[in-house]
MDAnalysis code that builds the backbone (N, CA, C; Angstrom):
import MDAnalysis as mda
import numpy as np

u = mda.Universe.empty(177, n_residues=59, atom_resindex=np.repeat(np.arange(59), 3), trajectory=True)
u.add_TopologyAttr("name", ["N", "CA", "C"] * 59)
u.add_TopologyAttr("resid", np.arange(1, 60))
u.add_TopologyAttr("resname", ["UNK", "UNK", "UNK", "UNK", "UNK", "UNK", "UNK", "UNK", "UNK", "UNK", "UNK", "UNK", "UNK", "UNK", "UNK", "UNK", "UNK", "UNK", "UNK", "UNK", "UNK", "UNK", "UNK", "UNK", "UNK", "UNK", "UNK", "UNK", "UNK", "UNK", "UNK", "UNK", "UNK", "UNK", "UNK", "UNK", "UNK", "UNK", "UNK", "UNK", "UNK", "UNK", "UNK", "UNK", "UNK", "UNK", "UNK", "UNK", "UNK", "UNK", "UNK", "UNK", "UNK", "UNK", "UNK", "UNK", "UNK", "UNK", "UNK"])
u.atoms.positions = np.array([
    [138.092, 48.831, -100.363],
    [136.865, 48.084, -100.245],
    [136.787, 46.992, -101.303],
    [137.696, 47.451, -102.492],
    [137.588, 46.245, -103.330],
    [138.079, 45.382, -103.201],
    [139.130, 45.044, -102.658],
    [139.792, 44.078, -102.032],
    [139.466, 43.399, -101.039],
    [138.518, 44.409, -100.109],
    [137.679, 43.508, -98.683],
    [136.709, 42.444, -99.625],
    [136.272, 42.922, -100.801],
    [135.068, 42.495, -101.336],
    [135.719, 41.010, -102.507],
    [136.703, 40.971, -102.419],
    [137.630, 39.430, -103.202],
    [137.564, 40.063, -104.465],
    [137.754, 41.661, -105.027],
    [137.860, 42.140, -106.319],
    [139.053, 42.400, -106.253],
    [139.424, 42.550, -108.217],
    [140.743, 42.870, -108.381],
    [140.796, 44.368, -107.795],
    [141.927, 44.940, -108.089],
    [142.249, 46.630, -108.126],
    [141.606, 47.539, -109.433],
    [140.556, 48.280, -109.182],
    [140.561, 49.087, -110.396],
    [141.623, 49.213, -111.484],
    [141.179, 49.246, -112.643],
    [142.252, 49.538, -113.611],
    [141.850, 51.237, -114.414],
    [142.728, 51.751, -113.523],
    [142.358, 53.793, -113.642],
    [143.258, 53.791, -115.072],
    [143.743, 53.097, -115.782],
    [144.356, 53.304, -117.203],
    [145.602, 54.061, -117.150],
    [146.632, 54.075, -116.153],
    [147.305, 54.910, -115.664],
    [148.868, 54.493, -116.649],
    [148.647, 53.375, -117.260],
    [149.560, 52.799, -118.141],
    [149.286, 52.564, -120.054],
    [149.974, 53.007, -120.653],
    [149.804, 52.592, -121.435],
    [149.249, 53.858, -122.250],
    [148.486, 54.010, -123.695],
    [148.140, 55.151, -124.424],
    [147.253, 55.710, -123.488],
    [147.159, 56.683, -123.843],
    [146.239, 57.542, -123.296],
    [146.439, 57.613, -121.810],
    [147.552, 57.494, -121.023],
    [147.804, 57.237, -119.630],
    [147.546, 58.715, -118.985],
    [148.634, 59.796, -119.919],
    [148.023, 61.501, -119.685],
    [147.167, 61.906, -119.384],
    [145.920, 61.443, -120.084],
    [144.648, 62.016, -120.243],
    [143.865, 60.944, -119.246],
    [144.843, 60.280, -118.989],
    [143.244, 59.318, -117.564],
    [143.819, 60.324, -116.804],
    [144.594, 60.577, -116.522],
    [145.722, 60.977, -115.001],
    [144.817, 62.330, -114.814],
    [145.118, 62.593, -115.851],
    [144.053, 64.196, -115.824],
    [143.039, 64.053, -115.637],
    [142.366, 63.188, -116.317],
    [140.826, 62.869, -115.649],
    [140.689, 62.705, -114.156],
    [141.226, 61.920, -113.982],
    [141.451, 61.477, -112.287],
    [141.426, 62.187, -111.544],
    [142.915, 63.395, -111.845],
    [142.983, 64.145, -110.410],
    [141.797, 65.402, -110.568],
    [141.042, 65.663, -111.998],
    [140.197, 66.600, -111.803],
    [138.612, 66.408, -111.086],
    [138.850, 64.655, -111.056],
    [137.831, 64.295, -110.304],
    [137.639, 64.184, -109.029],
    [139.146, 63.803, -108.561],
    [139.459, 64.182, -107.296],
    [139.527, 65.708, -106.682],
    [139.526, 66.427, -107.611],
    [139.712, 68.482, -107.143],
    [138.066, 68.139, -106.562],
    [137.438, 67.946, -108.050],
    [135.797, 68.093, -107.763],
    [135.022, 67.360, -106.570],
    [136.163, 66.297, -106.253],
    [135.315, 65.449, -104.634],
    [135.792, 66.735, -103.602],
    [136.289, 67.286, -104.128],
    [136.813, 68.131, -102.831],
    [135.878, 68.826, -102.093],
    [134.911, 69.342, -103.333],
    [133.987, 70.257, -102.695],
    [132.637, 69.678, -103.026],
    [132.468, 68.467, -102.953],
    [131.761, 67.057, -102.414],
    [130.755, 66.961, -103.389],
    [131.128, 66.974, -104.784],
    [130.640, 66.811, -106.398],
    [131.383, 65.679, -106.516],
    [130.866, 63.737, -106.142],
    [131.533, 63.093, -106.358],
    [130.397, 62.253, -107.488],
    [129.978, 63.081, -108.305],
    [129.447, 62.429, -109.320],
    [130.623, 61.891, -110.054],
    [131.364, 62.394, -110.936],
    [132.595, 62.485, -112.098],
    [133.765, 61.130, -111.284],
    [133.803, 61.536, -109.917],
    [134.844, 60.558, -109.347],
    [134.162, 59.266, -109.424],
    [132.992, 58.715, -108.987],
    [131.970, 57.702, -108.594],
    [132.498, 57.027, -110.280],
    [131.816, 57.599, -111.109],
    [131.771, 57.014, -112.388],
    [133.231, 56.996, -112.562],
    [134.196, 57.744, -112.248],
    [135.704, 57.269, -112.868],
    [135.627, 55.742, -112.431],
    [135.688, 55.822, -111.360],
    [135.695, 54.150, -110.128],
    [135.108, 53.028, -111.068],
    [134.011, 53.325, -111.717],
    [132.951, 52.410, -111.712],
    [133.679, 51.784, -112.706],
    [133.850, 52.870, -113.871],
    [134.444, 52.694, -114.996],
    [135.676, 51.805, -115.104],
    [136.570, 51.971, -114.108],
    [137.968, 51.550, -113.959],
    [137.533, 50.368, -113.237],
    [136.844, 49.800, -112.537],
    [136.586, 48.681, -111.674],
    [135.904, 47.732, -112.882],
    [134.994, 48.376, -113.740],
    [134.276, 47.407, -114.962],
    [135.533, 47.084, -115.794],
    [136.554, 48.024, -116.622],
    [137.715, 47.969, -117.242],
    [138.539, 46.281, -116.138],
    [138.880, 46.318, -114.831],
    [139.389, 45.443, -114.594],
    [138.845, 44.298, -114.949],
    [137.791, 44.158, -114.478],
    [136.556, 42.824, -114.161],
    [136.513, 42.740, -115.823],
    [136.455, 43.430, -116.952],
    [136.584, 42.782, -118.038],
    [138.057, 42.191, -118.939],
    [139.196, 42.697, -118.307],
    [140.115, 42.007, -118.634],
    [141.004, 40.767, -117.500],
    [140.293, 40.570, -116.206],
    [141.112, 39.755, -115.608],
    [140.614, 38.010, -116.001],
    [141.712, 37.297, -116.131],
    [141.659, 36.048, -116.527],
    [140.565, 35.340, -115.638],
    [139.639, 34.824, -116.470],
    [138.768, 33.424, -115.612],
    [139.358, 32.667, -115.169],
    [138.162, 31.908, -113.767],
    [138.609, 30.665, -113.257],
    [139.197, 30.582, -111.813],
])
């Protein structure tokens, strides 16, 4: 949808320090959508979509 919408790709932190501990974050947010607690996932998104939108180049 972010891409339908002319946004970059979330940036889920999947590189770089702390890459372990997003990854883990992630997929435990994904266990928890499972059984349709998508509070924790919603805010991963949000988080990682604000993280892009504040480092992609202007213009």
């Amino acid at each position: 949808m972010v891409f339908q919408a002319g946004l970059p790709g979330p940036d889920y932190g999947f590189v770089g320090r702390g890459a372990g501990k997003a990854r883990a974050a992630y997929l435990e947010a994904v266990r928890r959508g499972y059984v349709q607690d998508h509070e924790v996932l919603t805010a991963l998104f949000v988080e990682a979509l604000e993280r892009r939108l504040r480092t992609r180049p202007r213009g």
